[in-house]
C-alpha positions in Angstrom: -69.7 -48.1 17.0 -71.7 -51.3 18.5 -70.3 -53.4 21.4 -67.4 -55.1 19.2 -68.2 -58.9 19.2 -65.6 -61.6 19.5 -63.8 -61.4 16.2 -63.3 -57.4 16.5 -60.3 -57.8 18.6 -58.4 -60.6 16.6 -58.9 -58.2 13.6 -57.4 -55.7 15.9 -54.7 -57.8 16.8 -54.2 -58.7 13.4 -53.3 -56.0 11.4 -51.7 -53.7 14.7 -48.3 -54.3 12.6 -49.4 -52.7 9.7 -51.3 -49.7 11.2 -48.6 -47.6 9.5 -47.6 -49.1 6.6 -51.5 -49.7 5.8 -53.5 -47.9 3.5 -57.4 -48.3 3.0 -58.9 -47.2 0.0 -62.8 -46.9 -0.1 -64.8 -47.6 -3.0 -68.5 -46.4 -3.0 -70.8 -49.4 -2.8 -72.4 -48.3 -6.4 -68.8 -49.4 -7.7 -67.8 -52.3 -5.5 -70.5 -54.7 -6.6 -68.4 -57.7 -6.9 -67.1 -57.4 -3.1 -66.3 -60.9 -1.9 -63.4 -62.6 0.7 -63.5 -65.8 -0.9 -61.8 -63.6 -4.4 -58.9 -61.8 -2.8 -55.7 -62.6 -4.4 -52.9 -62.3 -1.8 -50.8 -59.1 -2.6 -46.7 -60.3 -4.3 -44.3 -60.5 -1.7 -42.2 -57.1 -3.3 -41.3 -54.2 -1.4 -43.9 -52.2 -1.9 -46.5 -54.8 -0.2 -46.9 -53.7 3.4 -45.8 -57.5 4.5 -42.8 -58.0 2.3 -40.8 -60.6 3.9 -37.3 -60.1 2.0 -36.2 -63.9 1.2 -32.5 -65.9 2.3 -29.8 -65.3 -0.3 -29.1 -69.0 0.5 -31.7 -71.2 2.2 -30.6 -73.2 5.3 -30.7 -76.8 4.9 -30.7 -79.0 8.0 -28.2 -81.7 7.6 -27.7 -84.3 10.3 -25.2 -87.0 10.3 -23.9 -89.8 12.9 -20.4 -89.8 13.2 -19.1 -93.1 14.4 -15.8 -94.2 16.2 -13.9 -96.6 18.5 -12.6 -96.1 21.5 -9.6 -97.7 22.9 -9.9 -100.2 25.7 -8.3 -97.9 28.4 -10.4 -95.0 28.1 -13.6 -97.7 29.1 -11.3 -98.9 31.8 -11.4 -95.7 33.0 -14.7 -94.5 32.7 -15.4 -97.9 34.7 -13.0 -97.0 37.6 -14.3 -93.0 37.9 -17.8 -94.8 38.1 -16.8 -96.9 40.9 -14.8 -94.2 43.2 -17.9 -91.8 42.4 -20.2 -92.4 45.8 -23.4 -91.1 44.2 -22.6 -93.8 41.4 -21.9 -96.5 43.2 -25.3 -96.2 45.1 -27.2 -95.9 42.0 -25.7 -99.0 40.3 -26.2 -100.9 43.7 -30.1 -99.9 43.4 -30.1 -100.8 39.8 -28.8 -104.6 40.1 -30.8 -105.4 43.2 -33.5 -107.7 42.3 
């Protein structure tokens, strides 16, 4: 074989999966006269195609929601108060209302 050139290896890489579930059939050039890339039909996804990919019983459908409540007034109150004993906190919301 020639110095593969650049597509050789992505071929490789490619169809590596399959090396044994692959078969090749060759069909003398006197017969294949109608050879062409642009033609192929993709093989069924069924189990005797090489890439079957079995489908979901039950597909998964993203749901997303916003879930909305109020809070009491104490719980604030409190958040407030941890916020100002925290020293870390209380240095960062100095820095923040400085002008």
């Amino acid at each position: 074989m020639k110095t593969p050139n650049r597509h050789m290896p992505r071929w490789q890489i490619a169809i590596q999966e399959y090396k044994y579930n692959m078969t090749i059939v060759h069909k003398d050039g006197n017969i294949h006269k109608n050879a062409d890339g642009l033609r192929r039909w993709p093989l069924p996804n069924s189990i005797n195609n090489p890439a079957y990919v079995p489908e979901e019983a039950s597909p998964q459908i993203p749901i997303e929601g916003i879930s909305v409540t109020d809070l009491n007034t104490t719980f604030f109150e409190e958040v407030i108060s941890s916020y100002n004993q925290d020293k870390n906190c209380t240095i960062l919301c100095q820095l923040l209302t400085k002008d």
